[in-house]
C-alpha positions as CSV (number, residue, x, y, z in Angstrom):
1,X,68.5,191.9,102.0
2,X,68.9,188.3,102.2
3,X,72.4,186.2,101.8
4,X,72.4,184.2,98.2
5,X,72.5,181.1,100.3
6,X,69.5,182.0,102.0
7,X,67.6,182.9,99.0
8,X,68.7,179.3,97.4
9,X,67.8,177.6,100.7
10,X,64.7,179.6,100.7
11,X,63.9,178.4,96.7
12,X,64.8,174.8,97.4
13,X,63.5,174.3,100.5
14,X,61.3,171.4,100.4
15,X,58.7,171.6,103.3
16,X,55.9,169.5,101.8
17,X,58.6,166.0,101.6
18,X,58.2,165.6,97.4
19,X,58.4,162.2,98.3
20,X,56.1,161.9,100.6
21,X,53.7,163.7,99.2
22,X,54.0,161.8,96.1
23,X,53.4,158.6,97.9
24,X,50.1,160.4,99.1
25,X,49.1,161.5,95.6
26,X,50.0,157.5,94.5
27,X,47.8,156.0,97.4
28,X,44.7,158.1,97.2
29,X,44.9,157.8,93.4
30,X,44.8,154.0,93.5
31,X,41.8,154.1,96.5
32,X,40.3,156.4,94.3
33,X,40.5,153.6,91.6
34,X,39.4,150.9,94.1
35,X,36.6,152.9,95.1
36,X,35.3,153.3,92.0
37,X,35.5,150.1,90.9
38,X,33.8,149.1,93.8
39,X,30.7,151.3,93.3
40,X,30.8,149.8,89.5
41,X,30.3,146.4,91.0
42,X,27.4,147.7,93.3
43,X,30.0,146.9,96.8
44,X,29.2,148.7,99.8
45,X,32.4,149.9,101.3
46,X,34.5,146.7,102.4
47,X,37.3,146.1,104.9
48,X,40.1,146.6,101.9
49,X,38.7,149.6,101.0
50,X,39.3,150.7,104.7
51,X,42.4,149.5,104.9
52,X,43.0,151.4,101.8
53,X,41.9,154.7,103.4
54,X,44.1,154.3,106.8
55,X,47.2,153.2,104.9
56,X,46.6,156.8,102.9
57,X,45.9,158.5,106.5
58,X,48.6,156.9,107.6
59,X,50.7,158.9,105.1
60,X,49.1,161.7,105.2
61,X,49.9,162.3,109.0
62,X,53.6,161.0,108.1
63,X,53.4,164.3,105.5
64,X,51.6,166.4,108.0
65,X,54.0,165.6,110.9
66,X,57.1,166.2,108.8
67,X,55.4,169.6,107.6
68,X,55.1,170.8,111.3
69,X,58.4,170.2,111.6
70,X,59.5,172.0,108.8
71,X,57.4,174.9,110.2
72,X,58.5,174.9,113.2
73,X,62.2,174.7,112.2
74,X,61.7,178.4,110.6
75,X,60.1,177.7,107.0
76,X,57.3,179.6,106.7
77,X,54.7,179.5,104.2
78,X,53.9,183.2,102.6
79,X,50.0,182.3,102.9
80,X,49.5,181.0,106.7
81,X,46.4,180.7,107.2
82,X,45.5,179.3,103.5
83,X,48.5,177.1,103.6
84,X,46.5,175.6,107.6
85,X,43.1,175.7,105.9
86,X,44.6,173.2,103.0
87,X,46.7,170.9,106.0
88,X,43.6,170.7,108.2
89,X,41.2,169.4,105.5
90,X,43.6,167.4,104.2
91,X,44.5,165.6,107.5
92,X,40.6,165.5,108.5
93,X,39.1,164.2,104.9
94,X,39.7,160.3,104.9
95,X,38.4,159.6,108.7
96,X,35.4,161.6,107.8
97,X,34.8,159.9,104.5
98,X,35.2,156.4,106.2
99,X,32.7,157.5,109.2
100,X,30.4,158.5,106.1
101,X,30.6,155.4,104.3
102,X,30.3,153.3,107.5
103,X,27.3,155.1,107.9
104,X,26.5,153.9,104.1
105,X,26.5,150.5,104.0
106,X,25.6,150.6,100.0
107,X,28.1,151.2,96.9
108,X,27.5,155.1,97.8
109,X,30.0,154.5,101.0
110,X,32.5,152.9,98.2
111,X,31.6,156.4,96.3
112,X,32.7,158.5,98.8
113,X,36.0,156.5,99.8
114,X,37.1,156.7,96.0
115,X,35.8,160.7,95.7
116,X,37.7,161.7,99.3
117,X,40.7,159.9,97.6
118,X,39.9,162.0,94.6
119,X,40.2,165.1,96.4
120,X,43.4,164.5,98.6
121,X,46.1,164.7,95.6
122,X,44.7,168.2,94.7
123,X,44.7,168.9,98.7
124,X,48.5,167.9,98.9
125,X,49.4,169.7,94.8
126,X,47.7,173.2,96.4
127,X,49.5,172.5,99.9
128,X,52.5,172.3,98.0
129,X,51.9,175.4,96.0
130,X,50.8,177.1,98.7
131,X,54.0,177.2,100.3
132,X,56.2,177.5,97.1
């Protein structure tokens, strides 16, 4: 049976960085906004919209570097292999959305920038649940 101060470092632990991850959630939210707006106004998918998406990739490998480490260090998540599924699609989802709107050069590219975006917070909420 474990120690109580490894059951309350096992129950606080914070793997997924809450603040990190929130600043993940924040970012896609607002490309998600941008995006939409974009495809509103008939835009294909324009440099600030793919700056958007590698400033939100950008965190997102900060969250999934940090995560590793936190794995590595001994903090396990109780589903593995759900818990890699949810990191991997997560880490690969912008990149492939910008390839696909590159390959889109009407406001559909800017629909699936803001879409992908859409879909990242729910990523990084089940990652985070996932391990919990």
């Amino acid at each position: 049976m474990p120690s109580t101060a490894g059951r309350f470092a096992r129950r606080y632990s914070d793997p997924v960085n809450s603040a990190l991850a929130n600043a993940v959630i924040i970012g896609a939210l607002v490309l998600a906004a941008a995006g939409g707006l974009s495809t509103l106004l008939d835009r294909p998918a324009g440099r600030v919209l793919q700056l958007g998406a590698v400033i939100v990739q950008a965190l997102v490998l900060a969250l999934t570097v940090t995560t590793i480490a936190a794995v590595i260090g001994g903090d396990r998540p109780e589903e593995a292999a759900t818990f890699a599924g949810y990191g991997l699609t997560a880490f690969a989802l912008m990149p492939t959305a910008v390839v696909l709107a590159r390959m889109e050069p009407t406001r559909w590219g800017s629909a699936i920038i803001g879409g992908a975006a859409l879909i990242l917070p729910v990523l990084v909420l089940r990652l985070q649940q996932v391990h919990g």
